[in-house]
N, CA, C and O atoms as a MOPAC input file, in Angstrom:
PM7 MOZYME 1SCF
protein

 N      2.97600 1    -9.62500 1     6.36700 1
 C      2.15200 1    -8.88100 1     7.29300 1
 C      2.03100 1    -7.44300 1     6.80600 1
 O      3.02000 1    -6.91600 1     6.29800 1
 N      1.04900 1    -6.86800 1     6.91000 1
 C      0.92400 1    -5.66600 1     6.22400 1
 C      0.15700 1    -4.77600 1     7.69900 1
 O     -0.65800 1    -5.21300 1     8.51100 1
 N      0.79800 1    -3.42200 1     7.61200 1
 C      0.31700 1    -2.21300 1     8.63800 1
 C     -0.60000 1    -1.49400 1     8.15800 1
 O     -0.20100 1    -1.26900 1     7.01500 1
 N     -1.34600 1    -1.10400 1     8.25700 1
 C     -2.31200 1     0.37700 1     8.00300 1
 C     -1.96300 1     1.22700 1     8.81300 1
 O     -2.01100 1     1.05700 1    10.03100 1
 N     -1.50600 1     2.41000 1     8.16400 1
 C     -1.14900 1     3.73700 1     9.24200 1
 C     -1.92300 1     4.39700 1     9.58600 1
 O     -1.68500 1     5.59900 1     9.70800 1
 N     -3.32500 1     3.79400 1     9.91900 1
 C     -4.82600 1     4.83500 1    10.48900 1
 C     -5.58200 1     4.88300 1     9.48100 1
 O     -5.34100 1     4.54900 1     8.32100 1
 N     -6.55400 1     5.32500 1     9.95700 1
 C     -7.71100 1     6.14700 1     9.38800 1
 C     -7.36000 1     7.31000 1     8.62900 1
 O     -8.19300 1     7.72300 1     7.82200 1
 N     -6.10400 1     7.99700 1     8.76900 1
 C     -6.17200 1     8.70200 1     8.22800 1
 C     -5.59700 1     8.92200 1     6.58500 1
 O     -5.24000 1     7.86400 1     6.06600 1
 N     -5.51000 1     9.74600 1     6.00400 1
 C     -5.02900 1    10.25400 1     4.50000 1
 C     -4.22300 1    10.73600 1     4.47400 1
 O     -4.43300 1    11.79900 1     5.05900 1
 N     -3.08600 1    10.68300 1     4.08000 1
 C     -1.77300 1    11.27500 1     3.30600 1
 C     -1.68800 1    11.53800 1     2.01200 1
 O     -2.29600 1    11.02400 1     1.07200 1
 N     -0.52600 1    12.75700 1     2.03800 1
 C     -0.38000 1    13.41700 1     0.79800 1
 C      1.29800 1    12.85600 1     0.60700 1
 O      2.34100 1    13.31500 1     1.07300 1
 N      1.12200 1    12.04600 1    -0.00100 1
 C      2.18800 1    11.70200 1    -0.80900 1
 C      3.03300 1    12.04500 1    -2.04600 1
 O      2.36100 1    12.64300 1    -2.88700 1
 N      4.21200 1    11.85700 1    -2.37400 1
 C      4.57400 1    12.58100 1    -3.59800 1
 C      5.75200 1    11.01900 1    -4.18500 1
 O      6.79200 1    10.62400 1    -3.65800 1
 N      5.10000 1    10.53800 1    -5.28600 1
 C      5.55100 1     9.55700 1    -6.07400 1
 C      5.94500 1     9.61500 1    -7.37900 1
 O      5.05500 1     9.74000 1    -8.21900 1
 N      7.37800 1     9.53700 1    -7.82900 1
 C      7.62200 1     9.93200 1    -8.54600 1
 C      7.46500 1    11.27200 1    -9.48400 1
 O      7.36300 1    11.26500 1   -10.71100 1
 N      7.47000 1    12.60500 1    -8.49200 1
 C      7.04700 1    13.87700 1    -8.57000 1
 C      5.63900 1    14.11900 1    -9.18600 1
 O      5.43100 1    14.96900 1   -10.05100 1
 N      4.25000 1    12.90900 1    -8.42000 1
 C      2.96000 1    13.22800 1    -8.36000 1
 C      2.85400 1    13.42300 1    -6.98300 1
 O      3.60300 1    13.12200 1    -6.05400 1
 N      1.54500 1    14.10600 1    -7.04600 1
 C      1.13600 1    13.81400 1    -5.44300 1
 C     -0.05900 1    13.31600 1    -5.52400 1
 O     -0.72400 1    13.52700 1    -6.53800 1
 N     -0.51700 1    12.62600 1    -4.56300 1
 C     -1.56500 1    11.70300 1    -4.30800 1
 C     -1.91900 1    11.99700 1    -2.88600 1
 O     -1.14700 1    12.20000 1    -1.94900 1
 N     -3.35500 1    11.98200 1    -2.89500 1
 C     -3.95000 1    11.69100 1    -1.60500 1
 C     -4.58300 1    11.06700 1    -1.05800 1
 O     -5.77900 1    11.36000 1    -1.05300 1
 N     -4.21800 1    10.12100 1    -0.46000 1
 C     -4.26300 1     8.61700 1    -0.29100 1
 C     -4.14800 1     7.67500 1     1.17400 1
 O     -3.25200 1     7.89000 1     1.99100 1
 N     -4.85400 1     6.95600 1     1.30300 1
 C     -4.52300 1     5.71300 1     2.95700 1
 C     -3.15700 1     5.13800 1     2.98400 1
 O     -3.06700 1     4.80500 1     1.80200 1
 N     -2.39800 1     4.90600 1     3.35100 1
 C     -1.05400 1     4.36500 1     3.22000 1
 C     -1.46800 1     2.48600 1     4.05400 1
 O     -1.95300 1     2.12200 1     5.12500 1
 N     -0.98500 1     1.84200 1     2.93500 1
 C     -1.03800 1     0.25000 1     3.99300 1
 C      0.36800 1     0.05400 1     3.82100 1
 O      0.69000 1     0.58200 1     2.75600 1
 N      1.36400 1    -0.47800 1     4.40100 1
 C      2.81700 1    -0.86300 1     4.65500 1
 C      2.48500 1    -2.61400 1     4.70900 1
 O      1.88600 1    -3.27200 1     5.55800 1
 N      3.08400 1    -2.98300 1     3.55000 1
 C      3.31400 1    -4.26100 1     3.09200 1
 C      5.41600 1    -4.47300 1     4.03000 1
 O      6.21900 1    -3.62900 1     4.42500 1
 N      5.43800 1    -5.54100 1     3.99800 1
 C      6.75300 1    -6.12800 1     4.83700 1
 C      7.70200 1    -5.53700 1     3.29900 1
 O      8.82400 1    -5.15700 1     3.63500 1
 N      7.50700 1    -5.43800 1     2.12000 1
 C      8.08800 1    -5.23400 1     0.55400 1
 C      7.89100 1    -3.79800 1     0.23400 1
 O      8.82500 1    -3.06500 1    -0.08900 1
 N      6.75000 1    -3.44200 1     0.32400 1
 C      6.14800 1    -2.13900 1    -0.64900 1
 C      5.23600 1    -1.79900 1     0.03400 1
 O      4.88500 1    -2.45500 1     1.01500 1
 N      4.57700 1    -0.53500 1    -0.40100 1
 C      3.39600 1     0.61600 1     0.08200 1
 C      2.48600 1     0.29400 1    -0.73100 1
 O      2.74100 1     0.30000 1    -1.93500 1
 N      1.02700 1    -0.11300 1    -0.19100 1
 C      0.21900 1     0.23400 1    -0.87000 1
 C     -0.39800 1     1.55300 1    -0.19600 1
 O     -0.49800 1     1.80300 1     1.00600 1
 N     -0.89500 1     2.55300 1    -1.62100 1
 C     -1.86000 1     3.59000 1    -1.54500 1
 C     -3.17300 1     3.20500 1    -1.71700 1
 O     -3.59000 1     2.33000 1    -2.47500 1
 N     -3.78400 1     3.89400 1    -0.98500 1
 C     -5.50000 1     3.27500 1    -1.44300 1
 C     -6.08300 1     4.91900 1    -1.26700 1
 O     -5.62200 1     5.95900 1    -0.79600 1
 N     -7.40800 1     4.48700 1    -1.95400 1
 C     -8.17700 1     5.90700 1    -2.09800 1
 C     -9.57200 1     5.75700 1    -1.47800 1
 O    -10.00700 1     4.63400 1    -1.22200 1
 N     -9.98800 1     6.40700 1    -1.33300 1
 C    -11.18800 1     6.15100 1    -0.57400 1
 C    -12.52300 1     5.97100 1    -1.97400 1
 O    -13.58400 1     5.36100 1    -1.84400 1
 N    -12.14600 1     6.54100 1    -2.96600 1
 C    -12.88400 1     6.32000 1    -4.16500 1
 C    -12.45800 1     4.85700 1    -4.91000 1
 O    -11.39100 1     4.48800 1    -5.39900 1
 N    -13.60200 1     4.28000 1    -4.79300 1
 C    -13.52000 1     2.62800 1    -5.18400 1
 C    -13.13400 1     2.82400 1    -6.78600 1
 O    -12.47300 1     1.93300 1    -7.31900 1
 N    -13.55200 1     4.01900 1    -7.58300 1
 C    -13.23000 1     4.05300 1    -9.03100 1
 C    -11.39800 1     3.83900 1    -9.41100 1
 O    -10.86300 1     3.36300 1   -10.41300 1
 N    -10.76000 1     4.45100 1    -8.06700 1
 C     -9.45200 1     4.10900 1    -8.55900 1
 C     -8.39000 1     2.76900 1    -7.59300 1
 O     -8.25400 1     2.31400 1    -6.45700 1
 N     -7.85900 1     2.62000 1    -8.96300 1
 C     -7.08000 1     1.21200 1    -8.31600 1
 C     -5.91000 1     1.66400 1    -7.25600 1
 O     -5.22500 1     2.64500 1    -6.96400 1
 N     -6.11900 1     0.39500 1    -6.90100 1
 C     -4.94200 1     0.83400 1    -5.66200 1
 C     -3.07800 1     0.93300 1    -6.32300 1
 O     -2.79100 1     0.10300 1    -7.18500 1
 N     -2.30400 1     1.62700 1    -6.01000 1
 C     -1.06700 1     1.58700 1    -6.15300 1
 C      0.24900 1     0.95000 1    -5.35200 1
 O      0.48000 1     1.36300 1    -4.21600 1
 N      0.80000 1     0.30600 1    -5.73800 1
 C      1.67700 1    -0.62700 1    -5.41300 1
 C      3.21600 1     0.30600 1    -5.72500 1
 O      3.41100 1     0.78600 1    -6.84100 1
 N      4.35700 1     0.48900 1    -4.44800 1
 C      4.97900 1     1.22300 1    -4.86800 1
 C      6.08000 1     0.71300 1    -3.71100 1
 O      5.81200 1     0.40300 1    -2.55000 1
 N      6.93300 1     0.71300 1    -4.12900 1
 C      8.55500 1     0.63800 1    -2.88400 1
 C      9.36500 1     1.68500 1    -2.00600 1
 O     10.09000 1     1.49500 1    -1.03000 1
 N      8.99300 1     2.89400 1    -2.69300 1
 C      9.28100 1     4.56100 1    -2.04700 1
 C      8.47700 1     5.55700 1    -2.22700 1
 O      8.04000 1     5.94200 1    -3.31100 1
 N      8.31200 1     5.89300 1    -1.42800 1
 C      7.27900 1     7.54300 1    -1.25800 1
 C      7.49300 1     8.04100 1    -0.28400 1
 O      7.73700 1     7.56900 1     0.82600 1
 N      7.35500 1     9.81000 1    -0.91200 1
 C      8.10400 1    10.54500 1     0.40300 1
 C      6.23600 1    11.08000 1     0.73300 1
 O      5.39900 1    11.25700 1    -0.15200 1
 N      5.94900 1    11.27300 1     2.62400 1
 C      5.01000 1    11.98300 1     2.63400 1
 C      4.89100 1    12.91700 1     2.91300 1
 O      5.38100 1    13.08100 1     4.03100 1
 N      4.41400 1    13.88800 1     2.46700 1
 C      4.39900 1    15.58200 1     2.58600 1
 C      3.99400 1    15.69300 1     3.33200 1
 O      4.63400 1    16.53400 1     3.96500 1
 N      2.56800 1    15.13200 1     4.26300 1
 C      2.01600 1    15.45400 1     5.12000 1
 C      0.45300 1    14.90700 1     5.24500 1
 O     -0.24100 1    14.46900 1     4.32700 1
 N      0.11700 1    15.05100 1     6.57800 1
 C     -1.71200 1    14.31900 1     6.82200 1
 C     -2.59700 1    15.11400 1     6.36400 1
 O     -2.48600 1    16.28300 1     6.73500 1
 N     -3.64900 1    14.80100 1     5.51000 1
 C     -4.82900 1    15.41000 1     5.44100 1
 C     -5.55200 1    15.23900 1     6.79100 1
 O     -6.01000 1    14.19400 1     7.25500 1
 N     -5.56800 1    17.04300 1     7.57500 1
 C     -6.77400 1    17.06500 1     8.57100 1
 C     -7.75000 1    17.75400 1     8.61400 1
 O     -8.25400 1    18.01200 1     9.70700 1
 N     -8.41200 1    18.35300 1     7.16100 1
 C     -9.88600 1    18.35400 1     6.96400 1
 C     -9.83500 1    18.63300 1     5.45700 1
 O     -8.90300 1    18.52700 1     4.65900 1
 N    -11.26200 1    19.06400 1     5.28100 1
 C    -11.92800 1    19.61300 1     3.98200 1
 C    -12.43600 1    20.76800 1     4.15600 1
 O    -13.21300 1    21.18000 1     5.01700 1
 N    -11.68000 1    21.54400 1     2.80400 1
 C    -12.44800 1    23.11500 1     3.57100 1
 C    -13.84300 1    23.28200 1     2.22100 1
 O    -14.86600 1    23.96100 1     2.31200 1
 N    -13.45700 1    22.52200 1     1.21200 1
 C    -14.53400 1    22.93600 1     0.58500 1
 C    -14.75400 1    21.03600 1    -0.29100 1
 O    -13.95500 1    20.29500 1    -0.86400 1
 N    -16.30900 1    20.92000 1     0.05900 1
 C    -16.69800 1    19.54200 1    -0.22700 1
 C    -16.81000 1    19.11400 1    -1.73200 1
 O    -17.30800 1    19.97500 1    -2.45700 1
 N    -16.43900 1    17.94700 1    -2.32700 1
 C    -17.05800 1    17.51000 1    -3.71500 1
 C    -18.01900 1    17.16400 1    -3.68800 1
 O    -18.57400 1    16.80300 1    -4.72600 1

């Protein structure tokens, strides 16, 4: 069974990267997902999260 923790984006830090990313909670492992289809999703067993992305101050 796998969770999605919202709609929203987290800033994660994996293996001293950070990523900003959807969090899904697998019953095993974390998947990260991105909202950009160009990158693959990440499969991972620990991540600490720094904190929620709650906006954009300047757009891509």
């Amino acid at each position: 069974m796998s969770t999605n923790l919202g709609s929203f984006q987290y800033v994660v830090n994996v293996d001293n990267e950070l990523f900003i990313k959807h969090i899904i909670y697998n019953d095993k492992y974390y998947i990260l997902k991105s909202i950009n289809t160009y990158y693959k999703d990440i499969k991972i067993k620990e991540l600490v999260v720094i904190g929620k992305v709650k906006g954009v101050l300047n757009k891509i």
